[in-house]
N, C-alpha and C positions, 0 to 999 in steps of 0.2 A: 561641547561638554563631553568631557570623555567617559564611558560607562565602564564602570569597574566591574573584574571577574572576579569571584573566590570561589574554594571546592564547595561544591554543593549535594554530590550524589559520588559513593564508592561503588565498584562493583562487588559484591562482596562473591554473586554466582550469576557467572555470565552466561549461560543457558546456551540453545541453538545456534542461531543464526540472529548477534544482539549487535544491532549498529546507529548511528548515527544517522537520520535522514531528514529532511522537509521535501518541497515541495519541488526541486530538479532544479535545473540549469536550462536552462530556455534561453534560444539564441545562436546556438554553436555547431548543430550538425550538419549545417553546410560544410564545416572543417571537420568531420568525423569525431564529436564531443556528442557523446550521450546524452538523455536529460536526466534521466537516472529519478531517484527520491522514493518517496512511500509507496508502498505496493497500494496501501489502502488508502490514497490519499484526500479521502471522503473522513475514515476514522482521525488523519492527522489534524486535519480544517477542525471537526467539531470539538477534538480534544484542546488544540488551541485557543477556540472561542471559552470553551470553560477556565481556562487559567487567565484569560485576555491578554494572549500575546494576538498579533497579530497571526494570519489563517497557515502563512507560510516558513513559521519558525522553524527551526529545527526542534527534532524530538526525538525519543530513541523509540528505535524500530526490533520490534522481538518475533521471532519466529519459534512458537511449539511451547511459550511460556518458559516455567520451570527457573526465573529468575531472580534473584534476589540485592536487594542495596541498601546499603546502609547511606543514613542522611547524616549532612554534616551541614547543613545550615538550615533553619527555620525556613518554608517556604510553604508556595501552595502548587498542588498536583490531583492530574486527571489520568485516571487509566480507561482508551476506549479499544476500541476493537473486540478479537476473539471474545465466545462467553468463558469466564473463568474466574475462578474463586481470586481472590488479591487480600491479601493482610497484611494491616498497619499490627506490627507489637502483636500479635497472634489472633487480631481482632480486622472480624470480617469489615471490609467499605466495599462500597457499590462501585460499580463500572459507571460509565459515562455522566457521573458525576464528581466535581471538585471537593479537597479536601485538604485540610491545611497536613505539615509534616512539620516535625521540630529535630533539631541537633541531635543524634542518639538513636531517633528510631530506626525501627528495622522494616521495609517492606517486600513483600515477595508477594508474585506474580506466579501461579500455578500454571498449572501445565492445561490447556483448554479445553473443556467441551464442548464446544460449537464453532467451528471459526479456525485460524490459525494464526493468526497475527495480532499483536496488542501493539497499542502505542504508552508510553508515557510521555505525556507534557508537562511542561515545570514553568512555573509563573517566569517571567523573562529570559526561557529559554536554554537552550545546549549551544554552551563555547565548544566552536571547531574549527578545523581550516576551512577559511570560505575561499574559494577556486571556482572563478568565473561567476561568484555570485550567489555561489551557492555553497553550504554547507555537507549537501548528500554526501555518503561516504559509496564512490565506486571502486571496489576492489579489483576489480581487473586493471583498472589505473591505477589503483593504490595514492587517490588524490579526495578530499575532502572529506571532512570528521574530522577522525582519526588517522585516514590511509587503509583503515582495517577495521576489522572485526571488533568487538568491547570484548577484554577478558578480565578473569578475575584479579583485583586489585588496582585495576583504573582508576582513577581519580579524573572527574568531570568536574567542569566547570561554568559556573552561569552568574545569575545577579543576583544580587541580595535586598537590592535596594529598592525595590518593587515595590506598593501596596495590593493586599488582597481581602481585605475584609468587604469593598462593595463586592467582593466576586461569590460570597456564600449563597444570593438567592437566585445564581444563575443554576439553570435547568436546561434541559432537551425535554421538547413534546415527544409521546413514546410513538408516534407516527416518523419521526427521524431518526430513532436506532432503528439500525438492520436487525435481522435475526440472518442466522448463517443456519444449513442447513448439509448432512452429508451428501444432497444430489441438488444441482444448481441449473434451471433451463434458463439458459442465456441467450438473449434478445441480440441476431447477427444481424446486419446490413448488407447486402452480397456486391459485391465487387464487379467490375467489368470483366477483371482476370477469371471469374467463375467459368467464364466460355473455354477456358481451359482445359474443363473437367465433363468428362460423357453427363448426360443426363441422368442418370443409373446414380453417379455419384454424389449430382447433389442431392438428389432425394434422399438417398441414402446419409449424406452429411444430416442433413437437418430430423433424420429418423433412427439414427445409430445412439445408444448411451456409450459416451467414452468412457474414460478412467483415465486419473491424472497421474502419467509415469513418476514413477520415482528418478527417473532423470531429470524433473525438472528443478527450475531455480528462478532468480531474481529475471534473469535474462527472456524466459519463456516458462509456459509449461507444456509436455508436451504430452500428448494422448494417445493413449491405445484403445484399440478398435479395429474395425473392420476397414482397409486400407482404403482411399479413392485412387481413380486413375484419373488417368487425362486422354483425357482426348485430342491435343497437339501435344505431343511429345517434344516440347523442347521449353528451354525454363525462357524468362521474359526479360527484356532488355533491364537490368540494376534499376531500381527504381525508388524513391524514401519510403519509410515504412513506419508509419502511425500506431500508435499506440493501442494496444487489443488487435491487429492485425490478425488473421490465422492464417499463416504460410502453411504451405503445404511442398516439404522433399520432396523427394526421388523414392523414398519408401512408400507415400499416399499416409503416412499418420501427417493429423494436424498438426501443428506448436502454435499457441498463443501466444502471442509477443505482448511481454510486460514490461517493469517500469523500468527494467536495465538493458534491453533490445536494442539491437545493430540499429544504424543509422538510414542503411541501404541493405536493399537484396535483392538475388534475382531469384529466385522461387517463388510461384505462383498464390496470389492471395485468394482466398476464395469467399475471404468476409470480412468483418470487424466487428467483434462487438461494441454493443451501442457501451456509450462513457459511463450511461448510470449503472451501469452492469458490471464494468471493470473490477471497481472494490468486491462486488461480490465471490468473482472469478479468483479474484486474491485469494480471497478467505478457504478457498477450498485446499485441504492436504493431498497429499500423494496418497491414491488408493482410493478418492471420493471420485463419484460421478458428475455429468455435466451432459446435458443436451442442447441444441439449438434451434431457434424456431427465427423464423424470417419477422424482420421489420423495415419498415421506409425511413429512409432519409428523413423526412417531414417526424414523423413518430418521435426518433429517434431526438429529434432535433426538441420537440416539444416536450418531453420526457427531464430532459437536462436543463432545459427553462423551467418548469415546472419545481425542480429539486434545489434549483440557485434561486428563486423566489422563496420558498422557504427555508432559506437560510438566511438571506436577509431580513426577511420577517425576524428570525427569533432572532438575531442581534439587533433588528431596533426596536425591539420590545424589552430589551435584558436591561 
């Protein structure tokens, strides 16, 4: 059966940093293909479950708010991530709950106070180019979405043909919204490569408050702070680079490797933040703080069981 697209969402104000994203490409970096998708990809999964598309739809990904769209077909939508004000027709709706939209309206997405990323999801989803399986829009490839950015007067497209009326009494328990916060201590796992670094430095790593450079971006963020050294001078054989990694140059500032991050590298890792921690990491702007405190493998492990258990919980109770 074939499923039919029509326009469903305008841009009428394409704000920051507004694109196209789900849940990556998985598969491909043995060939140097990114996995790329939601920074926040804890906000995309629960925003999806409230419209019932399936966890790894595509959705639009907003950086710093300040957005706005005009709807052009009847549908239903969830705005989760950043805290920030959202208006249907000049009238306030809640965050991480669903909400029907008709032909005509106008919604805008503020600029945030807590957090810095919003998603919106739409009951069956964002028509894009799907490349490799995926929808995410990588713009250093200029492949999936769009190939780009959203600007004003785009015209999006998805389904129409959806029902959404069982979805009015679906809910989030307020123990599964995050709260975002301007200083974030983020739970590392330390790496074998830490033997790289004097001891001076990781105490230091794990007792330093950073600040998230305004050079960062989708690809990492990177920190300023009090530099590390190493203690072998010399970088490590190219090796794959996981997601939340903190490489550390030849200057001693960290970079946290996010959802758009190289394949490979040779700079030294000195940790990884644990995966439940990642979205949090997201959510921080440029000019906010972050510290890190040491955890185990085992913790780390049981932490992210713990977080997929209640998630299936609230979907086979909705």
């Amino acid at each position: 059966m074939i499923k039919m697209t029509h326009p469903i969402l305008e841009i009428t104000k394409a704000g920051l940093h507004t694109s196209i994203q789900d849940l990556g490409r998985y598969g491909y970096q043995e060939y140097g293909v990114i996995v790329g998708g939601a920074m926040d990809s804890y906000a995309l999964r629960l925003g999806n479950y409230l419209v019932g598309n399936r966890e790894g739809e595509a959705a639009i990904e907003m950086f710093y708010g300040n957005t706005i769209f005009r709807i052009l077909a009847s549908s239903y939508i969830a705005i989760t991530g950043a805290k920030t004000r959202v208006l249907l027709n000049g009238t306030t709706v809640p965050l991480w709950k669903g909400f029907h939209v008709e032909k005509g309206d106008y919604l805008e997405i503020g600029v945030p106070e807590e957090g810095y990323i919003n998603y919106l999801a739409i009951r069956g989803g964002i028509h894009g180019e799907v490349f490799l399986n995926s929808k995410s829009t990588y713009l250093r490839g200029r492949f999936g979405g769009l190939g780009r950015l959203l600007k004003n007067r785009d015209i999006l497209l998805g389904r129409t043909d959806v029902k959404s009326d069982h979805l009015l009494k679906r809910s989030l328990a307020k123990e599964l919204i995050p709260t975002y916060s301007k200083h974030l201590t983020a739970r590392v796992v330390i790496t074998p490569q830490a033997n790289y670094f004097t001891k001076e430095s990781i105490r230091r790593f794990f007792s330093t408050v950073y600040t998230v450079s305004r050079q960062s971006d989708r690809m990492g963020y990177r920190l300023d702070g009090e530099p590390l050294e190493y203690r072998i001078h010399q970088n490590i054989i190219t090796d794959a680079i996981p997601l939340g990694a903190i490489q550390v140059p030849d200057n001693g500032l960290p970079i946290i490797l996010l959802s758009d991050h190289q394949t490979t590298g040779g700079y030294p890792k000195i940790g990884i933040i644990a995966s439940v921690d990642i979205p949090l990491v997201a959510q921080l702007r440029p000019g906010q703080t972050l510290s890190f405190k040491p955890i185990s493998v085992q913790k780390s492990q049981e932490l992210w069981i713990e977080q997929e258990k209640q998630l299936v919980i609230t979907k086979l109770t909705s």
